[in-house]
FIGU-200266 format. One record per residue (C-alpha): chain; x negated, y, z; residue number from 1. Coordinates in pm, whole numbers, plus 50000, padded with zeros to 5 digits. Layout:
BEGIN
(r "A"; (X; Y; Z); NUM)
...
This chain:
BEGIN
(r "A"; (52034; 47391; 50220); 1)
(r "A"; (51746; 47643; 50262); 2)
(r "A"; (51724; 47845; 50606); 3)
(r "A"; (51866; 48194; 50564); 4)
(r "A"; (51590; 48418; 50668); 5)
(r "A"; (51698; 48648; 50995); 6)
(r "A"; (51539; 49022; 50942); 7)
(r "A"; (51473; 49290; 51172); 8)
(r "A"; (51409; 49661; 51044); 9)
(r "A"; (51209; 49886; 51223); 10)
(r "A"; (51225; 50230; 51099); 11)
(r "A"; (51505; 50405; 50911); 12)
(r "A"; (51345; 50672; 50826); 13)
(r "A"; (51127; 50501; 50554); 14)
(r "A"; (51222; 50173; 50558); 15)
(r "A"; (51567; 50133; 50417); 16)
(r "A"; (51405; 50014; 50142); 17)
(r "A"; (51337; 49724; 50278); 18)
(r "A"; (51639; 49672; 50440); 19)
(r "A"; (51747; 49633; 50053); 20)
(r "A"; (51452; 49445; 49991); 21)
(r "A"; (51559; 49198; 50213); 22)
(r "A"; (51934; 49215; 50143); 23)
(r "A"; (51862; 49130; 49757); 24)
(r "A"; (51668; 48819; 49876); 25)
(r "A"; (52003; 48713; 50083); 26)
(r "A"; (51834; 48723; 50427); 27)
(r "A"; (52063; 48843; 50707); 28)
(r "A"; (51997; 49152; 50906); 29)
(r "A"; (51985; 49043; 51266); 30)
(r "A"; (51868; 49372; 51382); 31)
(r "A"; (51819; 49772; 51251); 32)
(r "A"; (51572; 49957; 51493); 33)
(r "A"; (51515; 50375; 51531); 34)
(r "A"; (51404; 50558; 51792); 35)
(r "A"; (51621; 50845; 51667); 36)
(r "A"; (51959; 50760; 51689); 37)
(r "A"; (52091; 50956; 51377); 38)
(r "A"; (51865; 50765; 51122); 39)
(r "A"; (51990; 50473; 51313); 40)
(r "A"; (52332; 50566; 51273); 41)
(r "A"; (52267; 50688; 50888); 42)
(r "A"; (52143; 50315; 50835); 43)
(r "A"; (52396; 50107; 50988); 44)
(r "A"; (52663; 50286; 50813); 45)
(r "A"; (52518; 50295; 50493); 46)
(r "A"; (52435; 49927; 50519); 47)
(r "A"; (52745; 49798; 50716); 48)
(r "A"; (52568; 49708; 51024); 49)
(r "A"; (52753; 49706; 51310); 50)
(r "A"; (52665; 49842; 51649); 51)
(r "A"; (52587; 49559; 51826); 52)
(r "A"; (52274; 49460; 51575); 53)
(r "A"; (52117; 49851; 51639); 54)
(r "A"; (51861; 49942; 51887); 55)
(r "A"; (51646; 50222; 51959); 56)
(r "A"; (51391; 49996; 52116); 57)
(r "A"; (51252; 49786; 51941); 58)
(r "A"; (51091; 49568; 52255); 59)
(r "A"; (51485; 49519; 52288); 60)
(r "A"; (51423; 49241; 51985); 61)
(r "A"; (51080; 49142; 52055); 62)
(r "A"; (51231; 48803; 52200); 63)
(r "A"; (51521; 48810; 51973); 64)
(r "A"; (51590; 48511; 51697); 65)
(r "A"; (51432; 48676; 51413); 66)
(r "A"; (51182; 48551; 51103); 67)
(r "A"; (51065; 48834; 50973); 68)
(r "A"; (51010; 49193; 51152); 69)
(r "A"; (50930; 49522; 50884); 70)
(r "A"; (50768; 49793; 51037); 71)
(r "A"; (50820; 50116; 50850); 72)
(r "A"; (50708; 50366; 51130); 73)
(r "A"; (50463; 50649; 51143); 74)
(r "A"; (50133; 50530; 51052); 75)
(r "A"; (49995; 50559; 51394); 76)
(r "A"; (50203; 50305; 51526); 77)
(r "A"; (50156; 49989; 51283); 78)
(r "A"; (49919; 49883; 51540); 79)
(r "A"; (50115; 49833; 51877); 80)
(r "A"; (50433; 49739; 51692); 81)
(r "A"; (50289; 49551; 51482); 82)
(r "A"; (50055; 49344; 51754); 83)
(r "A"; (50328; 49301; 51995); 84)
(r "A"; (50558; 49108; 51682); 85)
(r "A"; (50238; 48860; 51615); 86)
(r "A"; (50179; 48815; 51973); 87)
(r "A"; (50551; 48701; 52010); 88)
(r "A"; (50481; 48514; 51720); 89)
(r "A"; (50715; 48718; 51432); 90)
(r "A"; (50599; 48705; 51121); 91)
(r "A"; (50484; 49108; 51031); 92)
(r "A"; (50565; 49261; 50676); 93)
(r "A"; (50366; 49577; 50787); 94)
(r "A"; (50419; 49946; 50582); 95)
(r "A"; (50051; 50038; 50439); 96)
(r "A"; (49812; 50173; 50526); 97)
(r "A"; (49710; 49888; 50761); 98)
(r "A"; (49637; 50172; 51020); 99)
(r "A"; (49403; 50483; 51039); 100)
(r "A"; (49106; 50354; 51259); 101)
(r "A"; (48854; 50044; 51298); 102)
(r "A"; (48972; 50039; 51594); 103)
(r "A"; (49304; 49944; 51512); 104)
(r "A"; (49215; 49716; 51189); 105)
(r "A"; (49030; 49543; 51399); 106)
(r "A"; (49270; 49483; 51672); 107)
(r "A"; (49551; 49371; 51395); 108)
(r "A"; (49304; 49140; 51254); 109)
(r "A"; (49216; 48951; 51538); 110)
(r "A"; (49623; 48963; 51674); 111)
(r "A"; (49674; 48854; 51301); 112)
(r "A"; (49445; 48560; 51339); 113)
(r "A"; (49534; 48469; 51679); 114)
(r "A"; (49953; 48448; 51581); 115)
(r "A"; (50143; 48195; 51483); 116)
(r "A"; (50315; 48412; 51247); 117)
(r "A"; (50217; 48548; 50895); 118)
(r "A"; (50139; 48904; 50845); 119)
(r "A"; (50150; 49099; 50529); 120)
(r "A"; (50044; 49498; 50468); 121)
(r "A"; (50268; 49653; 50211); 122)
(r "A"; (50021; 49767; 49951); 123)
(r "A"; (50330; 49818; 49695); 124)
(r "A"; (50082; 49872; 49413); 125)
(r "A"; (50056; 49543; 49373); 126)
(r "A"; (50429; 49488; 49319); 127)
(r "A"; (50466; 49798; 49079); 128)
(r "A"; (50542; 49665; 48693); 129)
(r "A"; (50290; 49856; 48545); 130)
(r "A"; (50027; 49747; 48763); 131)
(r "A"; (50124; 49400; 48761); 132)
(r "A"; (50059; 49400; 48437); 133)
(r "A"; (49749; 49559; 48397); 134)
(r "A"; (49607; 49279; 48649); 135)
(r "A"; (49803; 49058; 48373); 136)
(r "A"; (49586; 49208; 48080); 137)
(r "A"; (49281; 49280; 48238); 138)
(r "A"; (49256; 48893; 48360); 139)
(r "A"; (49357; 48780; 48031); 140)
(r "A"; (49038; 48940; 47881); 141)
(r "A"; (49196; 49152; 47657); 142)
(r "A"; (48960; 49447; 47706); 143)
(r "A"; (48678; 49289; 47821); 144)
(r "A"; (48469; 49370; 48088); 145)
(r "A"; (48557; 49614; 48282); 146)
(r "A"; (48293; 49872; 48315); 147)
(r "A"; (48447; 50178; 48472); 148)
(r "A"; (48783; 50195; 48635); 149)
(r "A"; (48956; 50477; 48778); 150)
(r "A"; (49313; 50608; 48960); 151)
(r "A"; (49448; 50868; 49161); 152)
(r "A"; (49705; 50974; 49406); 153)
(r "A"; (49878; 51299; 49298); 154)
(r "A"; (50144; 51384; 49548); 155)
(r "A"; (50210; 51753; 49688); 156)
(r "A"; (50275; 51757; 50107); 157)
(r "A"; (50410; 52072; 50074); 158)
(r "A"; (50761; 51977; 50229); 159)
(r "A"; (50641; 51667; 50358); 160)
(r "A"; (50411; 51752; 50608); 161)
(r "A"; (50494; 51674; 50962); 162)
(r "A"; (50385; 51605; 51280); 163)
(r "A"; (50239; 51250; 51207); 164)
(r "A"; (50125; 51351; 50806); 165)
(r "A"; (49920; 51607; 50974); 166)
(r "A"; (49770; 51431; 51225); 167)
(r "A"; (49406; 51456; 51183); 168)
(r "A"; (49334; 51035; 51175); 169)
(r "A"; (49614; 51030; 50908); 170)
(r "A"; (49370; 51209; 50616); 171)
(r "A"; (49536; 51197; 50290); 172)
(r "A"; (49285; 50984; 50161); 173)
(r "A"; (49375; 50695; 50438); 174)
(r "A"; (49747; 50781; 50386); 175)
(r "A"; (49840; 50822; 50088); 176)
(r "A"; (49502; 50802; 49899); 177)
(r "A"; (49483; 50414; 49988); 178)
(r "A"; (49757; 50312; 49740); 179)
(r "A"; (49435; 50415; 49462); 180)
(r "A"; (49213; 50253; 49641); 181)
(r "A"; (49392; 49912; 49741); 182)
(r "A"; (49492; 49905; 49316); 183)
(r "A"; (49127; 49929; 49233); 184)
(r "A"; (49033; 49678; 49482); 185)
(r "A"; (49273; 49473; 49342); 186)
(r "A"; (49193; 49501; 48983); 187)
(r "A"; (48786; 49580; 48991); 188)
(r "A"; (48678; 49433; 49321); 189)
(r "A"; (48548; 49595; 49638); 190)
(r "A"; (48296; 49866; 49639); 191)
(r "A"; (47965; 49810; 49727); 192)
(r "A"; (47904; 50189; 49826); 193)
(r "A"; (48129; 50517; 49795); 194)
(r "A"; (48016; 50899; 49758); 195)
(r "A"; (48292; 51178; 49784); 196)
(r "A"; (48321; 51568; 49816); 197)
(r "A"; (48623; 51733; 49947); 198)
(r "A"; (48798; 52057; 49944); 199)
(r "A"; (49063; 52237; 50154); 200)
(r "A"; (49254; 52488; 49943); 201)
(r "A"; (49632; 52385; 49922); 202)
(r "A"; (49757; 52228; 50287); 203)
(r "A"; (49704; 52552; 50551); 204)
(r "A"; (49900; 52302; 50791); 205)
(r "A"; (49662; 52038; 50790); 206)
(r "A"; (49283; 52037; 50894); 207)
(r "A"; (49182; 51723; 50666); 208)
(r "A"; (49057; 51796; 50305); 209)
(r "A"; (49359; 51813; 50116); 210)
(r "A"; (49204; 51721; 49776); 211)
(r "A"; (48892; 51430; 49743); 212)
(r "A"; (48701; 51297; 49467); 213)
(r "A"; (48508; 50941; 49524); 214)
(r "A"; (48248; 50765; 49304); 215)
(r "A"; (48241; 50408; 49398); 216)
(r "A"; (47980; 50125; 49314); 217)
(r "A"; (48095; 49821; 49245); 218)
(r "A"; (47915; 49526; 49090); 219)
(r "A"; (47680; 49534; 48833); 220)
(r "A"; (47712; 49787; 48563); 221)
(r "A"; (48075; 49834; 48747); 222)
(r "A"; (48183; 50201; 48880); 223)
(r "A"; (48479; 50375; 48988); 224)
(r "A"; (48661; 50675; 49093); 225)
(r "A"; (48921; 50773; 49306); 226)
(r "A"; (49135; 51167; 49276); 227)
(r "A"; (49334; 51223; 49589); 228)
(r "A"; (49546; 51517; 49629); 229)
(r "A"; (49814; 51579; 49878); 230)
(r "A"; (49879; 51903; 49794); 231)
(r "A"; (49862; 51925; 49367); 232)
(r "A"; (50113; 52102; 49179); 233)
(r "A"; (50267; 51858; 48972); 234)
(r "A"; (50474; 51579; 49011); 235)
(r "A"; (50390; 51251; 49158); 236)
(r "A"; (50159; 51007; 48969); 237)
(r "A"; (49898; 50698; 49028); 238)
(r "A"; (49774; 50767; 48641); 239)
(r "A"; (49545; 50464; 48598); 240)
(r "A"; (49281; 50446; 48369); 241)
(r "A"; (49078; 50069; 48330); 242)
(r "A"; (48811; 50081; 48072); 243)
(r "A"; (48698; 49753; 47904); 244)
(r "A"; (48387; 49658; 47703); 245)
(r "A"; (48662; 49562; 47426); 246)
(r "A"; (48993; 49810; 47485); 247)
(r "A"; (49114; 50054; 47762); 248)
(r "A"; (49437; 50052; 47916); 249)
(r "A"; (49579; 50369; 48099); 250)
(r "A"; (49929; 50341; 48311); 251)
(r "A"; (50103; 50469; 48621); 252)
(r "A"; (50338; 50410; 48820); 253)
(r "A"; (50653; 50617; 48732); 254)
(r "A"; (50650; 50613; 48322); 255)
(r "A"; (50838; 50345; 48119); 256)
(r "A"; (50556; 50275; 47940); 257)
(r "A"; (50161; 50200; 47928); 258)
(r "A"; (49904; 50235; 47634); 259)
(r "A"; (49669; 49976; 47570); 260)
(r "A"; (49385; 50016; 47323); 261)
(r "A"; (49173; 49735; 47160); 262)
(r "A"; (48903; 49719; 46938); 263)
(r "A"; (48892; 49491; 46570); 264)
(r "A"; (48655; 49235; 46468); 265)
(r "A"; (48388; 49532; 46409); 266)
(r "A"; (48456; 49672; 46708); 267)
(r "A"; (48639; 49967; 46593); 268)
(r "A"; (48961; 50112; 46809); 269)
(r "A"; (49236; 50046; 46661); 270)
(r "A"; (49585; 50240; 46691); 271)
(r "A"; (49731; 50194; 47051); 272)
(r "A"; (49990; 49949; 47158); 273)
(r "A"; (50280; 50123; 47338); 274)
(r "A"; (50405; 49832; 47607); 275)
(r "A"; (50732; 49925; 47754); 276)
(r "A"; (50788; 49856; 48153); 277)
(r "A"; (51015; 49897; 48429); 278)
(r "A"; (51012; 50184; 48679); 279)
(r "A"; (51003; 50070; 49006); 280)
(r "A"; (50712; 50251; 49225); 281)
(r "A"; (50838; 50027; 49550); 282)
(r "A"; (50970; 49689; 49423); 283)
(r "A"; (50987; 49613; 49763); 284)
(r "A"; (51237; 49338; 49689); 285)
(r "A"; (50969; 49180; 49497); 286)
(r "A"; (50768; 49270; 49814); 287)
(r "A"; (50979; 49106; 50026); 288)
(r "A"; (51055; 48777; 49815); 289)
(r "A"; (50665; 48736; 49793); 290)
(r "A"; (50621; 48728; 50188); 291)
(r "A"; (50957; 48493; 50172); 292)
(r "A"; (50793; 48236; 50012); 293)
(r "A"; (50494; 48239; 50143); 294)
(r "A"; (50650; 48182; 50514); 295)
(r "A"; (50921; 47957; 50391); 296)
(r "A"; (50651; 47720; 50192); 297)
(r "A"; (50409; 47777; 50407); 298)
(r "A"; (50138; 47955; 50186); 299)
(r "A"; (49847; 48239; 50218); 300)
(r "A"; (49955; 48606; 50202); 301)
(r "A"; (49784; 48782; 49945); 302)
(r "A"; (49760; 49124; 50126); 303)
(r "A"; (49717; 48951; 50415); 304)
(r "A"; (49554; 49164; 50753); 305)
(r "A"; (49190; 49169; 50614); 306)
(r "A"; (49290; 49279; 50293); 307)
(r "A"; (49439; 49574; 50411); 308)
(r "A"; (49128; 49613; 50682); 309)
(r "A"; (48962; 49581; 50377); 310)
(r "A"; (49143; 49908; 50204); 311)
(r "A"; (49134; 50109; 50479); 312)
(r "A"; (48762; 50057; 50525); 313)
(r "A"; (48699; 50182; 50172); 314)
(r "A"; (48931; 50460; 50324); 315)
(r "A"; (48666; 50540; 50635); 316)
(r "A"; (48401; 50538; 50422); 317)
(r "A"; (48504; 50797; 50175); 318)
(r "A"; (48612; 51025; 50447); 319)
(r "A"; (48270; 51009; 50609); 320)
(r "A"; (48098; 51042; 50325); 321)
(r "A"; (48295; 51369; 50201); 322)
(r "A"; (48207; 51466; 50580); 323)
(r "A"; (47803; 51411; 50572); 324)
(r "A"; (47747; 51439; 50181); 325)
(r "A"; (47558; 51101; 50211); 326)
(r "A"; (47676; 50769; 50028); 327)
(r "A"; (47845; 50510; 50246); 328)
(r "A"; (47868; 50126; 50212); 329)
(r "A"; (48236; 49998; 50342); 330)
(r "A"; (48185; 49759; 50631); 331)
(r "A"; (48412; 49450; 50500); 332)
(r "A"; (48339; 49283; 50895); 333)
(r "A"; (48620; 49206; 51040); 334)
């Protein structure tokens, strides 16, 4: 019979989800963790949890009989939670992004590398239906080559904006911003050199630009852009657009369906194909039942600690380069 997997939750705030993420797998909650006791409470209730598996601690369960530990915490913590679990040898299932400076991607890498446990960076993108199968079509070579690729994070702050979102190191591009930038990673590759501007005209609460534009380079004849906006006026979207040599296919991440254009034997569009999808903009069962496997049969992670270095270095580079007006090169060196 196959080892039921023994989970411990760190943040309630955020991370019920994968409390359910893990519950759909069948893995047993060992532990719910919350520095504030009423989202701790709110959790173990909702959940069924009793008292006796909650702590406000979490160096409490550092020690404790547990497989996998998900962090869910403000982003300026991933690093010493997450470093103290792969020191103690847990294996990690980290909240993106990775975290906000190269000082800290850098210090998760090399715990990462030095563990005996497996550590994965939620970059839910990856997971989302949609996206999963634009990868699927783009792979396939149903539009050709891609030649220019671009996505955006539309999401308005307005009531969302506390202490830790406006925390200078947490820029919207690095916070929110890297679920656009991880999905074109994922799909085109990793840019070879960003340029972005930046504006300020919607977040008073915030000093960070609350609106970016980046033009990335990728490979040959390859290029990109990235729309970031923490503060827009609509509702939220990761509109996609992927533009092929033979079709373009444009999706997000919260409508039930994506268009996909292709060209005839002449090269002439033809009318779009309509391809319905699910809805599910954190599948983080999915999430979780990836990093299952991959612990349980002993495989890679995908979005393993240098991929997400890897986002969140695309990250640092747009925000300097919005700072100086000069093009920046991502250092992948980790």
């Amino acid at each position: 019979m196959e080892k039921k997997l023994k989970v411990a939750n760190i943040g309630m705030k955020f991370g019920m989800c994968h409390v359910e993420g893990a519950m759909s797998y069948g893995a047993e909650i060992t532990a719910l963790c919350d520095s504030n006791e009423e989202n701790l409470r709110f959790a173990g209730e909702r959940y069924n949890i009793p008292e006796e598996k909650r702590y406000t601690d979490y160096n409490d369960i550092i020690d404790a009989d547990i497989d996998i530990v998900t962090v869910a915490i403000p982003d300026q913590q991933h690093k010493k939670v997450s470093c103290d679990f792969l020191r103690a040898g847990k294996n990690v299932l980290c909240e993106k992004p990775l975290a906000l400076t190269r000082e800290d991607i850098n210090e998760i890498v090399k715990a990462a590398d030095e563990s005996d446990g497996k550590f994965m960076v939620g970059q839910i993108c990856r997971f989302t239906p949609a996206f999963e199968k634009a990868k699927e079509i783009v792979e396939s070579g149903t539009i050709g080559e891609i030649y220019f690729i671009e996505s955006e994070y539309a999401h308005d702050y307005m009531k969302l904006c506390d202490d830790w979102r406006s925390d200078p190191k947490r820029h919207g591009v690095i916070g929110g911003g890297c679920h656009a930038i991880d999905l074109i990673r994922w799909i085109a590759g990793d840019p070879q050199e960003v340029f972005a501007y930046g504006t300020h005209k919607l977040l008073p609460m915030v000093d960070y630009d609350d609106a970016t534009i980046a033009i990335m380079k990728f490979g040959e004849d390859v290029a990109g852009k990235v729309f970031v906006s923490t503060g827009c006026k609509r509702d939220y979207t990761m509109r996609t657009c992927i533009y092929g040599t033979k079709g373009t296919l444009i999706c997000d991440n919260t409508s039930p369906a994506m268009t996909l254009f292709t060209v005839d034997e002449e090269g002439v569009t033809k009318e779009p194909e309509i391809i319905e999808v699910e809805v599910n903009n954190h599948n983080a069962a999915r999430e979780f039942e990836v990093f299952a496997d991959a612990i349980i049969n002993d495989k890679p992670v995908a979005t393993d600690a240098r991929e997400g270095a890897k986002t969140v270095a695309v990250c640092l580079a747009i925000v300097e380069s919005a700072a100086t007006g000069k093009p920046v090169k991502p250092d992948y060196e980790f």
